[in-house]
C-alpha positions, 0 to 999 in steps of 0.5 A: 475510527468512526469519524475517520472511516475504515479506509482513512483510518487504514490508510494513515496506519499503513502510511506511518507504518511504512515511514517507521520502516523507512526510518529505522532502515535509515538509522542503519544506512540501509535506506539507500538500497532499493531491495529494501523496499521488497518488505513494502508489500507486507506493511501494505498487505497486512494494513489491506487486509486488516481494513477489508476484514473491518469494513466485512465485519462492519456491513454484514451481509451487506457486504458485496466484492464491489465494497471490499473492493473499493475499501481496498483500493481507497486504504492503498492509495490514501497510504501511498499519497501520504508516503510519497508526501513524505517521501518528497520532504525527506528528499528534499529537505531532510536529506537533500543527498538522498536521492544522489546515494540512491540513484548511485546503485545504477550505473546510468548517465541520465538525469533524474529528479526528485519528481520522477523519483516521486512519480516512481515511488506512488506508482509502484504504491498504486500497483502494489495497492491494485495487485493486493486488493484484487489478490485478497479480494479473490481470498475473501469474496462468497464461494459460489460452490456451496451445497445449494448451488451443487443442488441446483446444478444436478 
């Protein structure tokens, strides 16, 4: 893990996590339906915050909110970049009907191709990645209400 770095290392956890999830859902046929895609947050979430709490017990008390802030966005986004990657190859080459028996769940008359479904897909990944990161970073920053602070203001 030294070699990789924690948010490399995160990152490449969280991305085989979820493409497991994607997997076994395909077993069942269920991968075709977008609720599905509900318990990607967790896979992510866990995988965050299990790197931000790396990296704050790595540094110590060097450890700032701007850190575990950027450690936070870097594991995501290296997460959803790998996703999307094989998002892209199972679309295209795996199963080239895939995103015909996705899309089939809207009733719509537009075109939409493997790319905007892509672009879609590290999107949400880079939304859910901010909103977390900003979430667990409020969980795990220093509290400023503390008895000294207390003191001072009296």
């Amino acid at each position: 893990m030294k070699k990789l770095g924690i948010p490399f290392f995160y990152g490449i956890v969280i991305a085989i996590g979820l493409i497991a999830y994607f997997l076994i859902l395909s077993l069942f046929g269920l991968h075709a339906n977008p609720i599905f895609s509900l318990f990607n947050p967790v896979i992510v979430g866990i995988g965050m915050y299990l790197a931000i709490i790396a990296s704050k017990r790595k540094m110590g008390n060097k450890y700032k909110y701007q850190k575990g802030f950027k450690i936070g966005l870097k594991t995501g986004f290296i997460a959803t970049i790998l996703f999307t990657i094989f998002f892209g190859i199972y679309a295209t080459e795996l199963n080239p009907g895939f995103i015909n028996k996705m899309l089939s769940v809207w009733d719509t008359s537009w075109h939409i191709s493997i790319g905007m479904v892509l672009f879609t897909v590290a999107i949400m990944g880079f939304a859910t990645t901010v909103v977390l990161t900003l979430a667990f970073m409020q969980l795990l920053k220093d509290s400023w209400n503390t008895k000294e602070v207390r003191k001072q203001q009296l």
